[in-house]
N, C-alpha and C positions, 0 to 999 in steps of 0.2 A: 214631771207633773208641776202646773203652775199651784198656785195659792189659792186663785180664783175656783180655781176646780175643788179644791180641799173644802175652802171654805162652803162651796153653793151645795154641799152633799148635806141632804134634809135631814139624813140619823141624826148628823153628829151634831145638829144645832150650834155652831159656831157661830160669836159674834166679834166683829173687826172694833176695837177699841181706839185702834190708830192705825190709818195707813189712808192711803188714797184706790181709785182704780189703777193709775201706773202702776203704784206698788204692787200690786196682788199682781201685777204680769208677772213676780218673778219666778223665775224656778229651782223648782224643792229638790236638789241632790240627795240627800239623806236625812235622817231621825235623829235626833240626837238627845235623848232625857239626862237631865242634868239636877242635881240642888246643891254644886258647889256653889260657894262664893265667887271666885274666879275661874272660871272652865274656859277660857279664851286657849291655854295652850291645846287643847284636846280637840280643837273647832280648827277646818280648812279651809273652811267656807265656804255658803250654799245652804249649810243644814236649817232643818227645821228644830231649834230648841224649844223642848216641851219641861215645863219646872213646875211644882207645885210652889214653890215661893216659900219654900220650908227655910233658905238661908236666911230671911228676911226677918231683922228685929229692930232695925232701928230706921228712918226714912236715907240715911247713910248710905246703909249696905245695898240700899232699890241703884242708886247712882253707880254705885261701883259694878255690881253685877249687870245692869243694863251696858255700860260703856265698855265691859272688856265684850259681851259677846256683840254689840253693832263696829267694834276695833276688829274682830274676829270675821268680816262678812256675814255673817247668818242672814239665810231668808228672811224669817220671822223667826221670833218670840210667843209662845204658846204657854200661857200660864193657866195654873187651874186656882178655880173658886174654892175649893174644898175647905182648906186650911183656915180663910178671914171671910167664908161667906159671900165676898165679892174681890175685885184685883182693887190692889189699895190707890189712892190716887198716886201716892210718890212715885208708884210705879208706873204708871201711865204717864206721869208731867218726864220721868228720865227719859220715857221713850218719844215721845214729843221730840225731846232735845237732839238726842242722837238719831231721828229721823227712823227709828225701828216700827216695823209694821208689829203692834200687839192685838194677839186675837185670844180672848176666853172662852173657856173651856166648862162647863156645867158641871155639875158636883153629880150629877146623876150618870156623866159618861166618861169611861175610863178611858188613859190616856192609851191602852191596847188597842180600842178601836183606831182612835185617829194613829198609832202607828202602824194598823194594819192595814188601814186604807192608804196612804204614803207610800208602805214598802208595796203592795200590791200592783198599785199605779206606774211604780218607777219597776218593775220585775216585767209589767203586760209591756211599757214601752220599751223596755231595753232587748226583748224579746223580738217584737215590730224591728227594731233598728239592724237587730242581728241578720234578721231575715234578708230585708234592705241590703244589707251587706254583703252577706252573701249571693244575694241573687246577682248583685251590680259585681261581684268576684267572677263569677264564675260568666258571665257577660263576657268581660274582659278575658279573659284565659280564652274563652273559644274564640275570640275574634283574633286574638294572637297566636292560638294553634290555626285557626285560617289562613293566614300570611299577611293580617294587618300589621301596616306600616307603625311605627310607635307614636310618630306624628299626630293620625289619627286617632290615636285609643286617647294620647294627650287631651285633643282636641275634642272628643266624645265626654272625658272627665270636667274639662272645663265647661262646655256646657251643662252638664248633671251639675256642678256643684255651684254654676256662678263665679268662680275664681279661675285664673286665668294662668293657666301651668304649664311650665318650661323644663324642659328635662337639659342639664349643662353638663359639662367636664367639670373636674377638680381645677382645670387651665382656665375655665370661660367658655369652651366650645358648647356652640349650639345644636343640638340633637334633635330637638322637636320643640315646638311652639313659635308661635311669633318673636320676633327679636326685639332684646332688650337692650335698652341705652347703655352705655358703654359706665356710666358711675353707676347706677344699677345693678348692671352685671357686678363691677368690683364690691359694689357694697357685700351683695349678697354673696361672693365666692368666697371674700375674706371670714364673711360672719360664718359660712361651714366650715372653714379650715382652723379657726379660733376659738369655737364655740368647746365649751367644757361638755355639754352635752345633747345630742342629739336625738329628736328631731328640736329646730330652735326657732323665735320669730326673731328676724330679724328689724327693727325698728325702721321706719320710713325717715329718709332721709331731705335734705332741705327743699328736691324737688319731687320726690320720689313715694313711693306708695312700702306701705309695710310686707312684709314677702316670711311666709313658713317655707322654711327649708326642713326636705328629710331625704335621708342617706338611699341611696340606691340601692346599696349594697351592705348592710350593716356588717360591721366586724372588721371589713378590709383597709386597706391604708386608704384615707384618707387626701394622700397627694396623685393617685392613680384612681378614685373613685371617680362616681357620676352622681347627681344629686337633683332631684324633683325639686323648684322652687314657684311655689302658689302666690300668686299677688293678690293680698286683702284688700276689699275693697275700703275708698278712702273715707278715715275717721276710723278705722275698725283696726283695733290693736291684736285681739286676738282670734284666732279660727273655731267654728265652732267643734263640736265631737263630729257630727257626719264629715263635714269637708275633710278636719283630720284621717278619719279613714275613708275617703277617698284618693287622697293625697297618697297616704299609703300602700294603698293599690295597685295607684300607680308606677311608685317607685320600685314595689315588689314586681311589676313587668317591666319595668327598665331593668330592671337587674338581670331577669330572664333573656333580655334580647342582648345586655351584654355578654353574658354566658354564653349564648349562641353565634356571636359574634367574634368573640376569641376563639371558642372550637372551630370555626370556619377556617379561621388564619392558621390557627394551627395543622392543619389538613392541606392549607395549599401554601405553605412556605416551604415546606419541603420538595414538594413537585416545583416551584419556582426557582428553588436553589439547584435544584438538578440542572432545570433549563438551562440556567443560566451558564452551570459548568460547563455543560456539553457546547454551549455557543463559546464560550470562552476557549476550551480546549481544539475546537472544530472537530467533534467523535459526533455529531447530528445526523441523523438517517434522510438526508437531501437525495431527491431525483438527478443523477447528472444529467448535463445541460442535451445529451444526446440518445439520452432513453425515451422513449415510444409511453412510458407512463405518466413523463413529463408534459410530452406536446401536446398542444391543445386539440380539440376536437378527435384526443385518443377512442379508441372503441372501449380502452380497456377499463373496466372495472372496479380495481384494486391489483395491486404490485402478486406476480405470481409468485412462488416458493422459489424461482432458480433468476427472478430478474433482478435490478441492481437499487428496486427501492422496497426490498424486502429488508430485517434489520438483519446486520450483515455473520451476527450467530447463527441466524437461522437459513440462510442462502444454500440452496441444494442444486446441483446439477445433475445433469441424469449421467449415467455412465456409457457410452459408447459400444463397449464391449462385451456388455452382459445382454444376451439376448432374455427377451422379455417374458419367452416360456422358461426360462428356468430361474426365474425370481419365486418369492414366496407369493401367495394368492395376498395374505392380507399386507403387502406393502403399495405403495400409493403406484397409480397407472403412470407412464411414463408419454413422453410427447411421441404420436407415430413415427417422427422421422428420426428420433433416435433408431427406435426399435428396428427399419427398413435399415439404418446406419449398421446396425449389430448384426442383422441377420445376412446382409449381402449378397441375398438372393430376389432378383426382380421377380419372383416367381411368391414368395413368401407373401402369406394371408395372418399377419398377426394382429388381434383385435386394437384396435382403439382404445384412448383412454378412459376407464371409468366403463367398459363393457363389461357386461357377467357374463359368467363362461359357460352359463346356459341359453345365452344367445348367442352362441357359435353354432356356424352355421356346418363346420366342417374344422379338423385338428391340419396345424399347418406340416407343410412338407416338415419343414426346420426337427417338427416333432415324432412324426412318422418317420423322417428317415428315406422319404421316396415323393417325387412328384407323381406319383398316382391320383387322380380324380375318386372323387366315392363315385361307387354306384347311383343308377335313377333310384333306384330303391329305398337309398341310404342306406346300407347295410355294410358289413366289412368283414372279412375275416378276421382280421387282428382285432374288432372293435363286437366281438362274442353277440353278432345280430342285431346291435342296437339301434335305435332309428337316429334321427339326427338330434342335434342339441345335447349329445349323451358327451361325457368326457373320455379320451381318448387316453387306455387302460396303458399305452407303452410308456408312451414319454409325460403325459399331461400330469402334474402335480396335486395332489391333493391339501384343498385346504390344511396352514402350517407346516408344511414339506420346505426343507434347510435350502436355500440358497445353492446354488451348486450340484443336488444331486438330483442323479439321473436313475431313473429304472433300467436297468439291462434291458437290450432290444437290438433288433438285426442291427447290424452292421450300418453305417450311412457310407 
């Protein structure tokens, strides 16, 4: 809340005793009613002190009490008529001297009202600011869960706020914003690393512009951190409250994107330190120079189960000597020319890989026991009338049936 606003509000019939129009620009941080003689240590400055002028007995004590709260910063000086009827002169010529804006107060309106219109004023904008704040947060967080670059969020804050913000290392590295002069950089790297407290303004130096720095990462060490550093614009020593949490903001997303950053590394340092073993030791799953997976304009797809760029755990071949009806139903289908290898019969009809054995069109010699033909009919004796596609009740296996065993049946 400025002054101008306090004073132009028609209740409280305020009148300015001293100060100019500049003066009344300034603005009212807090309230503060007083009738010590000295209240300078109690004042942070900014406040509005409001005093009935009750210390006051001698033209003395107007000099002393005026000089500690204009030593103190205060807005203004707010005294009331109550006590002498009107503010005395001695107290108007101190305020003259020390340049303090005095405004009186009428004996008919209490000093409640003008502190509730002040706290009211400074409650509706801090509320406005919050909002502001948060909305421009949560801005940022979504454009960062979108996979904005931090470059750009930089670069979106600098424009919001007018100030022109660099995300660095604790070393000087440059992470996002435009680059800064190399005595710059060291001004400002040194002023985070020496500073007693953080966040800190670091002073403009003999060519240089004044720079707030705030920690990225608050709490962590300080020679491994990253640090947001805002360049003031020139003649401006300090950053206002928005820019401040602005600034903040941002370094609260730096922080996030280093977080995300180390959990990356740490995710692929270890698949990089395997590589690198197995290139070291030569245990790498390479095509040799004379496999069919390697050559170019191969047909093939991807490395089968039994060829040489499968990894070499899992490399299967098929077995020779095991005919393919007395394996289990649910083990993997085998290559045809093993299976014609196994059975040793040119006469032998054993299905293909990856066939159901409801697509059999007929049960092989191998499994009957006899080169007989079915009937036109499809029908069998041994096979109790069935039409085709049926499984074949001597030899044929039934889903999970052990490896190796056989149903007793004629003779082969």
């Amino acid at each position: 809340m400025l002054l101008s606003e306090l004073v132009a509000r028609p209740e409280l019939r305020l009148r300015v005793l001293h100060g100019s129009a500049a003066d009344l620009d300034r603005s009212v941080r807090w309230v503060y009613p007083t009738d010590l003689p000295d209240p300078s240590r109690y004042l942070g400055g900014g406040e509005l002190v409001v005093s009935g002028l009750v210390w006051r007995r001698t033209p003395a004590d107007s000099e002393r009490f005026v000089a500690a709260v204009a030593r103190s910063g205060a807005a203004a000086l707010v005294a009331g008529e109550a006590v002498f009827g009107d503010i005395p002169a001695d107290v108007v010529d101190a305020c003259r001297r020390h340049d303090l804006v005095l405004v009186a107060v009428p004996v008919d309106v209490s000093f409640g009202a003008v502190t509730e219109a002040v706290i009211g004023a400074l409650s509706a904008a801090r509320g406005d600011r919050l909002a502001h704040t948060l909305g421009r947060h949560r801005r940022l967080l979504a454009a960062f869960a979108g996979g904005a670059e931090l470059a750009d969020l930089a670069a979106a804050v600098s424009a919001g706020t007018g100030l022109v913000c660099r995300v660095l290392t604790a070393a000087g590295g440059l992470l996002a914003g435009p680059a800064l002069p190399e005595a710059e950089r060291d001004a400002v790297v040194a002023g985070f690393l020496t500073a007693s407290r953080l966040p800190v303004t670091v002073p403009a130096g003999p060519a240089g512009a004044a720079h707030l720095v705030v920690p990225a990462a608050p709490g962590t060490a300080r020679a491994t951190g990253w640090l947001v550093a805002a360049q003031l614009p020139p003649g401006t020593a300090q950053a206002g409250t928005d820019a401040v949490d602005a600034v903040g903001e941002l370094a609260a997303i730096a922080a996030l994107d280093r977080s995300r950053r180390r959990e990356g590394a740490a995710v692929a340092r270890p698949i990089a330190d395997d590589a690198l073993a197995r290139i070291a030791a030569d245990t790498g799953d390479r095509p040799r120079p004379g496999c069919g997976c390697a050559r170019p304009g191969s047909s093939r797809t991807g490395p089968s189960p039994w060829s040489c760029c499968a990894p070499r755990a899992s490399r299967t071949r098929p077995t020779p000597r095991t005919p393919c009806c007395s394996t289990r139903w649910s083990a993997p289908a085998r290559p045809r020319s093993a299976c014609r290898a196994a059975t040793r019969s040119p006469s032998s009809r054993c299905p293909g890989p990856g066939t159901p054995r409801t697509r059999w069109n007929r049960c092989s010699p191998r499994c009957t026991g006899s080169d007989r033909a079915w009937p036109a009919d499809g029908s069998r004796p041994g096979c109790r009338g069935r039409r085709r596609r049926t499984r074949c009740p001597v030899h044929s296996p039934r889903p999970g049936t052990p490896r190796g065993w056989r149903r007793p049946g004629p003779a082969r």
